[in-house]
C-alpha positions in Angstrom: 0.5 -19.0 8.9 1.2 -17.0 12.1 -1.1 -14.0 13.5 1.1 -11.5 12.7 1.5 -12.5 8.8 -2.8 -13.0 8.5 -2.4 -9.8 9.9 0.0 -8.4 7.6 -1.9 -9.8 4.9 -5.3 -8.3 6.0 -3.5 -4.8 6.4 -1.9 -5.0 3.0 -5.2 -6.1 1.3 -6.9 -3.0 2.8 -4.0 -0.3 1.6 -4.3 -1.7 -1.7 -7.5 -1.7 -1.7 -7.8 2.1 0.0 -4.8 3.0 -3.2 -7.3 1.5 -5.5 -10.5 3.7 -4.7 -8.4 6.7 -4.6 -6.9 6.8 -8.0 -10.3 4.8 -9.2 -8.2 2.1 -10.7 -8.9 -2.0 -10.2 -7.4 -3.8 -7.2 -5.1 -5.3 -10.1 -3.7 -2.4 -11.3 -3.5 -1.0 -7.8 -1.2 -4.3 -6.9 1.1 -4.1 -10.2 1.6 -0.5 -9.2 2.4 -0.7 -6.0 4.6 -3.3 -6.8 6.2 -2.2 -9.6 7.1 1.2 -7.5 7.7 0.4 -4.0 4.8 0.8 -2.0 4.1 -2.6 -1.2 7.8 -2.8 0.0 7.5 0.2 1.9 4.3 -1.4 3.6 6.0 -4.7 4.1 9.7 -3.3 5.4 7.5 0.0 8.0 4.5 -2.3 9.1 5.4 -2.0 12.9 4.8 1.9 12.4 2.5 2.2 9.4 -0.2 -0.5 10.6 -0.4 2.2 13.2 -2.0 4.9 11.3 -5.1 5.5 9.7 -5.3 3.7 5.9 -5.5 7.3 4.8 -2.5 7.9 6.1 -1.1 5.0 4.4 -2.4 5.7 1.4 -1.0 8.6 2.0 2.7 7.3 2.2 3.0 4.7 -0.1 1.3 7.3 -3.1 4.7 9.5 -2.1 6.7 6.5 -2.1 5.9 5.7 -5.8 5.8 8.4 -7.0 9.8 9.3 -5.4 10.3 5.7 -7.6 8.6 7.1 -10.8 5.2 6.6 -10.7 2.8 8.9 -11.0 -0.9 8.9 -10.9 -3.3 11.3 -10.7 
């Protein structure tokens, strides 16, 4: 495995993780969520740029991503 996918990896760990605590859901759920409606995509396809920001800001991104797809949480 190269740097950059550990990295990768590491970053989307922490988002879901982040996604999670807000929403107080389980990691699981947080992962078949974000799954299910986009967000990890988004994270995957904008890392160059999102790996940037705080994991706020993230968070941030990938709950208005899902929620464009049909999810919704609250």
């Amino acid at each position: 495995m190269s740097r950059l996918e550990s990295n990768q990896i590491e970053y989307l760990v922490c988002c879901i993780g982040s996604f999670a605590e807000r929403f107080s859901i389980t990691n699981a759920s947080a992962y078949k969520y974000l799954d299910k409606f986009g967000g990890l995509d988004f994270l995957i396809k904008h890392y160059d740029l999102e790996h940037t920001f705080s994991i706020d800001d993230a968070t941030d991104d990938i709950t208005r991503i899902c929620s464009r797809n049909g999810g919704y949480l609250q």
